[in-house]
Backbone as a ProteinNet text record, in pm:
[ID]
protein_1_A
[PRIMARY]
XXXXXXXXXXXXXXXXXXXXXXXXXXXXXXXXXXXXXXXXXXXXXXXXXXXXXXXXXXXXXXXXXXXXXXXXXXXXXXXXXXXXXXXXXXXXXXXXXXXXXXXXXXXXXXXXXXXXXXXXXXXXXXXXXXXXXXXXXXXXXXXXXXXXXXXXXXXXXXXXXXXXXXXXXXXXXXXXXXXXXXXXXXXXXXXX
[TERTIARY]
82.6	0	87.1	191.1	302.6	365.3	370.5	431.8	353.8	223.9	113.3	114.8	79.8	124.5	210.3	344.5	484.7	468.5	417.3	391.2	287.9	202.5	51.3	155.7	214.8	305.2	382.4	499.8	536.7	522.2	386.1	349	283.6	218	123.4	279.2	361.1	492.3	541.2	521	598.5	488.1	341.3	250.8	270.6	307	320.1	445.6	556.2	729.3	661.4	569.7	565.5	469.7	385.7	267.8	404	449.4	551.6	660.8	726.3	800	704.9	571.3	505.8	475.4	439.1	420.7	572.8	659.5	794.6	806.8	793.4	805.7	752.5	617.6	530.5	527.3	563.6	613.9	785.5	871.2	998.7	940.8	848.4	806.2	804.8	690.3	632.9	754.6	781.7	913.8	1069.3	1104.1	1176	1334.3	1263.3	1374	1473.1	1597.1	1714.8	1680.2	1662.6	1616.8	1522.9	1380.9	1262.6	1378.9	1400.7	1526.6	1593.4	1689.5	1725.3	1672.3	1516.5	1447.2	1417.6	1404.4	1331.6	1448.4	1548.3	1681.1	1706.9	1707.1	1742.9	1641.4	1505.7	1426.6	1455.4	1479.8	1518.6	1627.8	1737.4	1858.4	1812.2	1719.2	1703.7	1620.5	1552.8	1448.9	1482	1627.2	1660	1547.2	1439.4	1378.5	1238.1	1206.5	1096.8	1245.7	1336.7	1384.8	1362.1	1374	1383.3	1237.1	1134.1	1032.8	941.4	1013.9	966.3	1089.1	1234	1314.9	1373.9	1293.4	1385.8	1482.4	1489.8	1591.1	1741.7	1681.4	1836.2	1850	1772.8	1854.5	1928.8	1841.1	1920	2070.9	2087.5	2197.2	2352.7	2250.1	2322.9	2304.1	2263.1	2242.3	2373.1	2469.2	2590.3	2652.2	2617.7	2681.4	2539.3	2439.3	2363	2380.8	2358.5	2450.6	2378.1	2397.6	2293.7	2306	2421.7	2383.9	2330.9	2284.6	2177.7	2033.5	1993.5	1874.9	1864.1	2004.7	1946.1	1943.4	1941.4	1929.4	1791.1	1723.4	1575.5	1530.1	1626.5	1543.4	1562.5	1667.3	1709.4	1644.1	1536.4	1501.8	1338.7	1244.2	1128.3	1043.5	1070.1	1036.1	1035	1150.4	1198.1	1089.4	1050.9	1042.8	858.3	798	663.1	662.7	750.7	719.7	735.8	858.9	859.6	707	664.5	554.7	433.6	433.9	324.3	347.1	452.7	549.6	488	496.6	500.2	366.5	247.9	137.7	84.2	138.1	70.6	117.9	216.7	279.5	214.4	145.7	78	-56.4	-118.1	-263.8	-219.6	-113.4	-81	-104.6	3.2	-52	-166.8	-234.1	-396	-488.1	-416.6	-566.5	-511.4	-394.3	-315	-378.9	-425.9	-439.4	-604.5	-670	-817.4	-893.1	-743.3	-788.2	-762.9	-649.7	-608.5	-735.8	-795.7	-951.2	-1061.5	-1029.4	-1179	-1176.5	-1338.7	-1276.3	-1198.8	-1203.9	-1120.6	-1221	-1350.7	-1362.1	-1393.3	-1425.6	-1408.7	-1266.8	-1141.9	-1016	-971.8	-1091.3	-1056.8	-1094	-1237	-1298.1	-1197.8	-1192	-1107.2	-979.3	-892.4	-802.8	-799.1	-840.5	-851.4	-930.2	-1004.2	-1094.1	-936.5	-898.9	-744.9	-656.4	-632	-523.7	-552.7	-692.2	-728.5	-742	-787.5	-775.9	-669.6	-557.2	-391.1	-338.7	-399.8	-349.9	-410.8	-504.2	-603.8	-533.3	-533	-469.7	-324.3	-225.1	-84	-128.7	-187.6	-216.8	-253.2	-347.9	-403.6	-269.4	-173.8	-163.1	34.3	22.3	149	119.7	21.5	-14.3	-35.3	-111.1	-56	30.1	111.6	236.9	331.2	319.8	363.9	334.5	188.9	140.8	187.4	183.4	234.8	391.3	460.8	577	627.5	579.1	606.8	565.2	455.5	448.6	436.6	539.4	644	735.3	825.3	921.1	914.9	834	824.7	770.3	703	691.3	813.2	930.4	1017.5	1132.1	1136.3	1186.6	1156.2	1015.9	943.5	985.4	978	987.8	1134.9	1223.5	1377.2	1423	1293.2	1360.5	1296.3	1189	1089.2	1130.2	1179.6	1172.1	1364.5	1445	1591.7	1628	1568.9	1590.3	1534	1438.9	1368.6	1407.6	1458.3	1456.1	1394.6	1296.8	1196	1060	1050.1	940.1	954.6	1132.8	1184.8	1079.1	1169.8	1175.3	1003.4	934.3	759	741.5	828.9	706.9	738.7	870.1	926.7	862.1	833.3	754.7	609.2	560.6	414.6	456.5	558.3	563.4	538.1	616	610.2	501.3	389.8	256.4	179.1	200.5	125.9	181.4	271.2	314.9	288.9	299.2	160.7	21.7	-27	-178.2	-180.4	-35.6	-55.5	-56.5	13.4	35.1	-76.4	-142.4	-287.6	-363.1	-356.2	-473.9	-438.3	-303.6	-278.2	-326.9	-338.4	-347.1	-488.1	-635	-719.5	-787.7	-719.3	-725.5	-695.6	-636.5	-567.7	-672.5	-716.7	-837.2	-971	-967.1	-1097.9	-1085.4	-988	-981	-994.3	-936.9	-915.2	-1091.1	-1167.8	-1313.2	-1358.7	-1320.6	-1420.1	-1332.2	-1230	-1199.5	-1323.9	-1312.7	-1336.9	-1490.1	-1581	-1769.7	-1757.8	-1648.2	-1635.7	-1665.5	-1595.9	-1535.7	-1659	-1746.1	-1892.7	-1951.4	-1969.5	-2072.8	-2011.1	-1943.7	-1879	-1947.1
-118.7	0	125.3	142.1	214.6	269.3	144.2	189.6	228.4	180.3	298.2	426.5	470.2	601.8	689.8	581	672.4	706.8	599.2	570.7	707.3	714.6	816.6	989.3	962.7	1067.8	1132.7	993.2	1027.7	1081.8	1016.3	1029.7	1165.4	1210.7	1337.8	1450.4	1433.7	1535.6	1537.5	1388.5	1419.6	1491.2	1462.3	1541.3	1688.5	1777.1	1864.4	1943	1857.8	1880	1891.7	1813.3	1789	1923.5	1938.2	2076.7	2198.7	2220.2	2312.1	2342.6	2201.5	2193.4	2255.6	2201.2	2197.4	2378.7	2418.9	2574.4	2680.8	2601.3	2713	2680.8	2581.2	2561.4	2671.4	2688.6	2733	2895.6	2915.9	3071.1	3123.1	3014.3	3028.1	3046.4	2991.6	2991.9	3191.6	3196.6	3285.1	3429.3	3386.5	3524.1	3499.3	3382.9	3339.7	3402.5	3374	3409.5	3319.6	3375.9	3272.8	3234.7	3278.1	3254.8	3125.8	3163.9	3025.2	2907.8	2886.6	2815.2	2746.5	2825.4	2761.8	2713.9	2774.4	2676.6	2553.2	2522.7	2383.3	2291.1	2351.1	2242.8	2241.7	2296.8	2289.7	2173.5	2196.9	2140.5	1922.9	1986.6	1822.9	1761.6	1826	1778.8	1710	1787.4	1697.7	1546.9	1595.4	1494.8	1352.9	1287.5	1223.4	1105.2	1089.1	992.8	1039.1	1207.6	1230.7	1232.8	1275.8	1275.5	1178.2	989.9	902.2	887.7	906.1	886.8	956.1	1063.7	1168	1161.7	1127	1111.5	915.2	814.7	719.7	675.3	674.5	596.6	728.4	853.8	923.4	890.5	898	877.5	753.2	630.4	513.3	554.2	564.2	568.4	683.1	801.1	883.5	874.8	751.7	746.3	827.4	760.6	790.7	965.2	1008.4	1146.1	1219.6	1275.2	1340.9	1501.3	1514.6	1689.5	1797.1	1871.6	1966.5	2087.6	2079.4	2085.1	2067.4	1948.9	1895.9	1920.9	1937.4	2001.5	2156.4	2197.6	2367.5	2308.4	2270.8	2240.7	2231.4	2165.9	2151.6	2279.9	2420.4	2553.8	2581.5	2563.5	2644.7	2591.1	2490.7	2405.4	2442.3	2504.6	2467.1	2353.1	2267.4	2141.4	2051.3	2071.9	2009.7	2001.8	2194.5	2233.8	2205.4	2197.1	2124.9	2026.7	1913.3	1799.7	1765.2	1877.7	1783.2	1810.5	1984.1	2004.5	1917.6	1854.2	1728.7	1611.7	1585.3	1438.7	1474.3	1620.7	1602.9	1615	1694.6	1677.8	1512.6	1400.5	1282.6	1222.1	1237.2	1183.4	1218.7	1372	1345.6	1289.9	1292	1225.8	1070	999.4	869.7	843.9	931.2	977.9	960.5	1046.4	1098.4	947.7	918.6	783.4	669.9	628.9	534	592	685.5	704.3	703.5	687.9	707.4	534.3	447	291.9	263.1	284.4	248.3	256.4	389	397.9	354.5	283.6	175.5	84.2	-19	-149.9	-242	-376.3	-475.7	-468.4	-515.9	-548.8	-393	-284.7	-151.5	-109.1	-178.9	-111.3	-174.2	-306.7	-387.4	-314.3	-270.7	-211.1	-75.8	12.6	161.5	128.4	34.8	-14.2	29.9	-71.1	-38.7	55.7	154.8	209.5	340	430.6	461.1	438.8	309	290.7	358.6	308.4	351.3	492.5	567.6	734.3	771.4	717.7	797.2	769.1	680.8	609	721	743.2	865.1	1002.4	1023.6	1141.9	1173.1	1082.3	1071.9	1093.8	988.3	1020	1195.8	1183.7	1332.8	1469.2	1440.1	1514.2	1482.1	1415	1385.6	1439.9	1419.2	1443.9	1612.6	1665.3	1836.4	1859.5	1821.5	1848.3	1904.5	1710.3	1742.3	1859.6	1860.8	1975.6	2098.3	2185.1	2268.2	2304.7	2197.8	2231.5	2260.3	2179.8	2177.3	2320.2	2355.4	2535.2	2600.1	2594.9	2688.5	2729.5	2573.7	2541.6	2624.3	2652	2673.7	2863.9	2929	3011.9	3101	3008	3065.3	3076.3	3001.5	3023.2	3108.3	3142	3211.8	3369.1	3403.9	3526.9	3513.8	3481.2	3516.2	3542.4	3483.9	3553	3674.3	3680.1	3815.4	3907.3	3920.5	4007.7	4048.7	3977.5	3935.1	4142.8	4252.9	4363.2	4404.7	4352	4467.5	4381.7	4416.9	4307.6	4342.4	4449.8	4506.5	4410.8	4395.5	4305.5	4182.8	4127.6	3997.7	3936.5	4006.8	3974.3	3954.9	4058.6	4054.4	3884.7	3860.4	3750.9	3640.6	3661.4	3555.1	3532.3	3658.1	3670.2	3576.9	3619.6	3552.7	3413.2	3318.1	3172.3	3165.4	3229.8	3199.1	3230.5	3269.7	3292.1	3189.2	3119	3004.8	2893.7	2865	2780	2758.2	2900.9	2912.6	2813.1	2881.2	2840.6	2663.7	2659.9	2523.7	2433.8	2478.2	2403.8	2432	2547.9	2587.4	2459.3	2431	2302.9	2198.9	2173.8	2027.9	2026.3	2119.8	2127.4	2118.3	2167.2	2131.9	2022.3	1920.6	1817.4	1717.1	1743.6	1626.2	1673.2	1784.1	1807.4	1750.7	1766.5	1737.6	1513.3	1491.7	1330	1318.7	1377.3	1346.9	1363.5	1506.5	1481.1	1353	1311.6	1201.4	1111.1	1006.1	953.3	967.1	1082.4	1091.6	1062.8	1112	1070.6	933.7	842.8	706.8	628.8	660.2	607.3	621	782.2	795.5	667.4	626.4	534.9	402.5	316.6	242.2	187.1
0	0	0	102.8	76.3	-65.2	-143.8	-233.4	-359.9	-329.1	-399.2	-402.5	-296.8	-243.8	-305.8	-304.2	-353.3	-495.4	-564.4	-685.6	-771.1	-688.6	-719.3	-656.1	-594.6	-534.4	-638.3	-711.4	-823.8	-929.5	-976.5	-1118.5	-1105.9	-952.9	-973	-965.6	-961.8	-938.2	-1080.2	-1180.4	-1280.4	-1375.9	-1314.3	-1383.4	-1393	-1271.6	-1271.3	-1343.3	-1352.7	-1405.1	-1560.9	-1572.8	-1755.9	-1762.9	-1735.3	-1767.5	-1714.6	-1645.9	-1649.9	-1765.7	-1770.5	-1912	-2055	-2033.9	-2189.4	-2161.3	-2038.1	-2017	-2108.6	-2012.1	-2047.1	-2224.4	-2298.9	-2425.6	-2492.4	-2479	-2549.5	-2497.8	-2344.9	-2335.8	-2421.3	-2455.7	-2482.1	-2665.1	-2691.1	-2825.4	-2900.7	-2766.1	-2761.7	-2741.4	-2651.7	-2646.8	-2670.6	-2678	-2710.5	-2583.4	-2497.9	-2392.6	-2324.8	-2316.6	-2288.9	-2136.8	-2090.2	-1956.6	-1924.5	-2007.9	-1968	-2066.7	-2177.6	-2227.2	-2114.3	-2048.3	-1902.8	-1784.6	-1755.1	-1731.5	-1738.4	-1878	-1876.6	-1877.5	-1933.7	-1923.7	-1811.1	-1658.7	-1604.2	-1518.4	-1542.2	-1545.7	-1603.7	-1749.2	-1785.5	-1740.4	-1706.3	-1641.9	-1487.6	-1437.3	-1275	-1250.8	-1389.1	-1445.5	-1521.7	-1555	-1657	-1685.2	-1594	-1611.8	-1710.7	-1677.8	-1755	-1908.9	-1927.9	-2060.4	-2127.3	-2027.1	-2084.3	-2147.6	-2089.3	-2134.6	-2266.2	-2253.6	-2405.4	-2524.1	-2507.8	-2559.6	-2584	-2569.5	-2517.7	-2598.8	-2706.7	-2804.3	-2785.4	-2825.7	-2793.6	-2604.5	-2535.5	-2405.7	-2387	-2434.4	-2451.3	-2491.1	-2651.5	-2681	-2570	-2487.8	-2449.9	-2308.1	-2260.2	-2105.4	-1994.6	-2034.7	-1932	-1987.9	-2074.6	-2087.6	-2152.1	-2050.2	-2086.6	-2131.3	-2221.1	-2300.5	-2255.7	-2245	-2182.4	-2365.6	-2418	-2594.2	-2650.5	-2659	-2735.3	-2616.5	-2487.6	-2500.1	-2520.3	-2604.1	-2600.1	-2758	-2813.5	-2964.3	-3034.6	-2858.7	-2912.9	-2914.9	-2875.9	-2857.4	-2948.5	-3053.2	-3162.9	-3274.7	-3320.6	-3406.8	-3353.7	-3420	-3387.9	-3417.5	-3548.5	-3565.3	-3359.1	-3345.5	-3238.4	-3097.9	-3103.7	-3024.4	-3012.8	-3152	-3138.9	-3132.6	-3160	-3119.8	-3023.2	-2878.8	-2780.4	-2706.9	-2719.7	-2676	-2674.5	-2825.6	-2812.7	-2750.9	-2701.4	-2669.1	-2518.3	-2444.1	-2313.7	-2279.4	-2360.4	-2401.6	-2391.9	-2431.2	-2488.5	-2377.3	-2302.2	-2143.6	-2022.2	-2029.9	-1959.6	-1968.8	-2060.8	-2136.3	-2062.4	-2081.2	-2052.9	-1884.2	-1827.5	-1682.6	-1614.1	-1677	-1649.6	-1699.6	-1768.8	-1815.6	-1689.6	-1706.6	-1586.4	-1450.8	-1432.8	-1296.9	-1328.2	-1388.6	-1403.1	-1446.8	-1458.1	-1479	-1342.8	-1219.4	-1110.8	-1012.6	-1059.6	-955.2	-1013.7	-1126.9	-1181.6	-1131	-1146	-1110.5	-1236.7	-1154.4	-1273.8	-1362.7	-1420.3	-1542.9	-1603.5	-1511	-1584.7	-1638.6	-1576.8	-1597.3	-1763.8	-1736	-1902.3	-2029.8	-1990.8	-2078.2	-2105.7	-2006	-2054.3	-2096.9	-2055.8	-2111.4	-2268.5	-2314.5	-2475.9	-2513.7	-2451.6	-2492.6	-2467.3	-2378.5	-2348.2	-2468.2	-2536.3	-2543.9	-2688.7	-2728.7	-2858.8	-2892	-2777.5	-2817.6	-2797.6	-2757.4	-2740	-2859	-2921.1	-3073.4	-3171.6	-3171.2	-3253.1	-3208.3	-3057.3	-3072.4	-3125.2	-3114.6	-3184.8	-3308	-3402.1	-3540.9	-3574.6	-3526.1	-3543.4	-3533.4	-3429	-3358.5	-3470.8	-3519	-3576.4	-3718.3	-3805.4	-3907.1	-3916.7	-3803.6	-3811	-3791	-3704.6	-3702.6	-3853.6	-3932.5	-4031.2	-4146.5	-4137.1	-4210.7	-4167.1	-4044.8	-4026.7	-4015.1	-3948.5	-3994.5	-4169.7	-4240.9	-4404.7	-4438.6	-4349.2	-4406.4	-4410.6	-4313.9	-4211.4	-4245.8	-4293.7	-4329.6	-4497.6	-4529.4	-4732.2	-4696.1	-4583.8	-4608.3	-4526.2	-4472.3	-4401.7	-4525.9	-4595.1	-4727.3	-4828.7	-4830.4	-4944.7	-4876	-4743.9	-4696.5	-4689.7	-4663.4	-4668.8	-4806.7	-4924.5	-5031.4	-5082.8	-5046.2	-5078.7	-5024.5	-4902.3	-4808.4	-4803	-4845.4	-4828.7	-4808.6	-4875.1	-4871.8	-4754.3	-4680	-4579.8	-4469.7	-4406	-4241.6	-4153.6	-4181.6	-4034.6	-4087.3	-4241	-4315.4	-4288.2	-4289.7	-4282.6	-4118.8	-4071.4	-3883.2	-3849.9	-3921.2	-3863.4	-3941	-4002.6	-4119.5	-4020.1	-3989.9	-3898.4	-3726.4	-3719.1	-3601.5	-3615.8	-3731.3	-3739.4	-3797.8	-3819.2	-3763.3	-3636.1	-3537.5	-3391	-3355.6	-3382.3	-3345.8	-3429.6	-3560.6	-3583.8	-3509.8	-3490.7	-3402.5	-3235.1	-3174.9	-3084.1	-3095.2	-3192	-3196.8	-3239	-3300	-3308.2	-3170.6	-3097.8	-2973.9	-2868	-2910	-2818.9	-2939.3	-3020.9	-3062.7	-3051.4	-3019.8	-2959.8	-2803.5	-2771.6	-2628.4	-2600.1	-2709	-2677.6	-2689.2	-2823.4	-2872	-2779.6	-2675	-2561	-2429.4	-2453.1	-2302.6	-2382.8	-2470.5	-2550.5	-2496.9	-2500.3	-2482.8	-2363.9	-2315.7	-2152.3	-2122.9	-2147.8	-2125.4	-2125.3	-2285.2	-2319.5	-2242.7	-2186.8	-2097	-1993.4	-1927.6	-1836.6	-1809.3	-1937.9	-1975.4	-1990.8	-2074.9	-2055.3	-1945.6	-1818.9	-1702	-1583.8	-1652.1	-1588.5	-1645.1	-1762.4	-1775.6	-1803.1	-1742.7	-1707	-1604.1
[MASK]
++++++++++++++++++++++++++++++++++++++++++++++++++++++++++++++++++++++++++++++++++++++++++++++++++++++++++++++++++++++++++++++++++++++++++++++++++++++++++++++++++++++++++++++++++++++++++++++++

């Protein structure tokens, strides 16, 4: 029973480390300050276990020399920087359903089981497929304005500004897309 406790202790602490992380992302998006930047790394450095879990194949390979380079890399790359936002986004969704089967019963925990496993599957799809779409054009109008604009850099800098504001809004619709599940989880588990 003890180690329930520790367990529900844990996960509600790494709940909170991850909505903080996914906060400073999306404020570092937004203003792009060296400071929240050092935040969250400082943040992922204490954390190596939430890294392993949103990162696992590079932590695997980089277990014993964790770089603190390569997490400022994810600041300098916005591709990077929406996907970890959705990564820590879909970790806690994982969280939140694990702790919402633990207080069902057994043949309810069967049923949400797959019923869980199947909307984290829908929301990844969904949530991977905009991704790709918006990064691609991002990526083509960050090109199209560095050459249109290559003379004005007060024109350049605004165009560039208004990526970082679609990219915003992108991560405000991943973000409602994962409360929007968690609801329905949660109307599930009522009629259960």
């Amino acid at each position: 029973m003890a180690n329930e406790v520790v367990e529900v202790s844990a996960s509600q602490n790494d709940e909170e480390n991850l909505r903080s992380i996914a906060t400073n992302i999306k404020n570092y998006v937004s203003d792009n300050d060296a400071e929240t930047m050092n935040l969250v790394i400082s943040k992922l450095k204490d954390k190596p276990s939430i890294v392993a879990r949103l990162f696992p194949s590079a932590y695997e390979q980089e277990m014993q020399s964790l770089n603190i380079t390569k997490i400022r890399q994810l600041f300098s790359n916005e591709e990077s920087l929406v996907k970890a936002h959705a990564a820590i986004h879909l970790e806690l969704v994982r969280i939140q359903g694990n702790a919402m089967l633990a207080g069902a019963g057994i043949n309810a925990q069967q049923q949400l089981t797959v019923y869980v496993k199947e909307k984290i599957d829908q929301i990844e799809v969904s949530i991977s497929e905009s991704q790709h779409n918006i990064l691609s054009r991002l990526r083509n109008d960050k090109e199209r304005a560095k050459i249109d604009f290559a003379d004005d850099d007060e024109i350049l800098q605004a165009s560039l500004k208004s990526t970082s504001k679609r990219i915003m809004i992108h991560m405000e619709m991943n973000e409602e897309l994962i409360a929007g599940a968690k609801r329905a989880l949660t109307e599930k588990i009522k009629h259960i």
